[in-house]
C-alpha positions in Angstrom: 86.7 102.8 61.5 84.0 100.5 61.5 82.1 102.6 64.0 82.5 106.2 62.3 80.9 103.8 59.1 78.4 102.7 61.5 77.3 106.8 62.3 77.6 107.9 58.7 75.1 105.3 57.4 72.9 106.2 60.8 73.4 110.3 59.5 73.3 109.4 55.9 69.8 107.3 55.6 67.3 109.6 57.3 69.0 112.7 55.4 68.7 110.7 52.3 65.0 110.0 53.1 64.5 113.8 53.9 66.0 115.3 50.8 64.1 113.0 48.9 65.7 113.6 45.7 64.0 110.9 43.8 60.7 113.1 44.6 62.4 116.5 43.7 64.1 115.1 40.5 61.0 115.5 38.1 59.8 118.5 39.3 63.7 119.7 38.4 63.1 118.2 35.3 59.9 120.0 35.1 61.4 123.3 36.0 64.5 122.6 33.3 62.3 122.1 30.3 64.2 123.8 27.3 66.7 125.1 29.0 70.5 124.3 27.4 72.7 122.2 29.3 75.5 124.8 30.7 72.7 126.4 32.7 71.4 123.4 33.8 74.8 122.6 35.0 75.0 126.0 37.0 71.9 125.8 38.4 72.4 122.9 39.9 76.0 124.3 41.6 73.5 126.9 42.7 71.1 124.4 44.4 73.7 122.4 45.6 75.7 125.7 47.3 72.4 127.0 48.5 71.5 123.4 50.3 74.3 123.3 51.8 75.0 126.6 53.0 71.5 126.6 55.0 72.8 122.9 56.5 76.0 124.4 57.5 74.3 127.5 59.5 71.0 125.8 60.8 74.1 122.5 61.7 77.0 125.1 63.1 74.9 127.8 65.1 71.7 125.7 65.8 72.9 124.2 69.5 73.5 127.9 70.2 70.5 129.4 69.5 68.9 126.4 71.9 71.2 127.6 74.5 70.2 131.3 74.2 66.3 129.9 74.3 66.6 127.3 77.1 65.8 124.5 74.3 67.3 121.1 75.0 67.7 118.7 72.3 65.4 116.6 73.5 62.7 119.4 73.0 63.6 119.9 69.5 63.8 116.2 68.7 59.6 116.0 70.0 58.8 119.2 68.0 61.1 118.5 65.3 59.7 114.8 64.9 56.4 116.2 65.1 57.0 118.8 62.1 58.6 115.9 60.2 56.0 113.6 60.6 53.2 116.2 59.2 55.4 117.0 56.3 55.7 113.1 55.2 51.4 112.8 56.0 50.6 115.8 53.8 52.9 114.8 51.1 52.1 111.0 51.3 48.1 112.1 51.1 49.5 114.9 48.1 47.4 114.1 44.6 49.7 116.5 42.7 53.3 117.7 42.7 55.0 121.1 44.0 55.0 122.7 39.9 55.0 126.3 39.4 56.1 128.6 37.2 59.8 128.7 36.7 61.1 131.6 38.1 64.6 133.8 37.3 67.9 131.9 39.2 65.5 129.0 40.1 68.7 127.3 41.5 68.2 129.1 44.7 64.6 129.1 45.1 62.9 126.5 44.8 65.3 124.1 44.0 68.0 125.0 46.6 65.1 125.6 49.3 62.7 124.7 50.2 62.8 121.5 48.1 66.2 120.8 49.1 67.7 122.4 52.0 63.8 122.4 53.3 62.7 121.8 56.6 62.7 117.7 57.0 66.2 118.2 55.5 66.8 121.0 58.2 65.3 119.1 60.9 67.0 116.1 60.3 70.3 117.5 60.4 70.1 119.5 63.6 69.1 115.9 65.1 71.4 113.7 63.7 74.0 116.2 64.9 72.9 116.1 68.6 72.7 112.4 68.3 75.6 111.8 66.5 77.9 114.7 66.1 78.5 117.7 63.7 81.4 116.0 62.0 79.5 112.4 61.1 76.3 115.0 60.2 77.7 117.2 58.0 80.1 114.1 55.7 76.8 113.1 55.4 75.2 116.0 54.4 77.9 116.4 51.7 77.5 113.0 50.5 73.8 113.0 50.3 74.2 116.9 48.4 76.5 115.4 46.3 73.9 112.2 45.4 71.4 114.6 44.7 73.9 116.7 42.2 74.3 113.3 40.4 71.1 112.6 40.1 69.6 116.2 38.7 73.0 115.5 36.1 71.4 112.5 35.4 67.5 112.9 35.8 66.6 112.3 32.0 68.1 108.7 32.1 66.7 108.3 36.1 63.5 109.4 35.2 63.4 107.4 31.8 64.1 104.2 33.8 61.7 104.8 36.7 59.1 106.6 34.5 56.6 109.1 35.8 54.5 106.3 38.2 57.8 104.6 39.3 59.4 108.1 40.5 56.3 108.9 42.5 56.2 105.7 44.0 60.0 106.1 44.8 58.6 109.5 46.2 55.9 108.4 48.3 57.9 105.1 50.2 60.4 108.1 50.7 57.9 109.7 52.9 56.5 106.5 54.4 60.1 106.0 55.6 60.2 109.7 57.1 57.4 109.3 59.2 58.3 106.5 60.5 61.9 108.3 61.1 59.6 111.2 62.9 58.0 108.7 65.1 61.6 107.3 66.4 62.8 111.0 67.2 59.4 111.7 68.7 59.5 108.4 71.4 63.1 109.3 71.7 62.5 112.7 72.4 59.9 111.7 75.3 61.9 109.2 76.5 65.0 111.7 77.3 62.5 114.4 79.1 60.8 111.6 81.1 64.0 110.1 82.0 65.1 113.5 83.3 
């Protein structure tokens, strides 16, 4: 037992980090303005479904599209890392947040993906599953999906506490933490093709 806790946490931190929830929450909040609570509710049962429907086909048929394109994992985890690590720099350097307009059914898009289910998210959990296995990945998914649920539910109070500078900060550390997340896959990605 002590060593399936040990994996979750190792699955459960970088796919916290990606999500990045406390960075997505006020642009929910943003996207929610004056709209009544029961479709708040369902939109967020449509993020969350969206999220992890992605995670489950990019997590369950990923290893065999590699197969089918002669990618090993430790390809993926130098590319991957590499993709990661630009996505935490731009949004680390970003001014401004990702506002639009809110669109129809903005559950799906863009709360479900990209901000979500997008592709640090993605990318994470294809590695973490090669490193550490489907099952350990995808209890973490659902635990770090089901963080995120709780805190859209309860973004007015999160967002009262942390205020508008604190949830960006929150944001930004976030990212810090991802790149340096990208640069472990990336020199563990080289060390597995060198070793080979």
């Amino acid at each position: 037992m002590p060593e399936f806790i040990h994996s979750f946490w190792m699955a459960f931190v970088p796919l916290f980090v990606a999500i990045d929830a406390i960075g997505v929450l006020p642009i929910y909040l943003g996207l929610a303005e004056g709209v009544d609570q029961p479709t708040r509710n369902r939109v967020i049962g449509q993020a969350l479904g969206t999220a992890l429907l992605l995670c489950a086909l990019f997590l369950f048929l990923g290893q065999a599209v590699f197969h089918l394109l002669g990618i090993t994992l430790y390809d993926f985890m130098v590319a991957g890392g590499a993709v990661l690590f630009a996505i935490s720099i731009r949004d680390l350097l970003s001014a401004g947040g990702r506002h639009g307009r809110t669109p129809e059914g903005f559950g799906v898009v863009p709360l479900g993906t990209p901000l979500i289910a997008g592709p640090a998210m993605l990318t994470t959990t294809l590695m973490m599953a090669g490193s550490l296995g489907t099952g350990i990945t995808f209890a973490a998914t659902l635990a770090n999906l089901l963080l995120t649920g709780l805190a859209f539910a309860f973004g007015g109070k999160i967002f009262k506490v942390l205020g508008s500078d604190g949830a960006r900060a929150a944001s930004k550390v976030s990212h810090l933490l991802l790149a340096a997340i990208a640069v472990m896959m990336v020199r563990k990605g080289l060390t597995g093709i060198l070793g080979h």
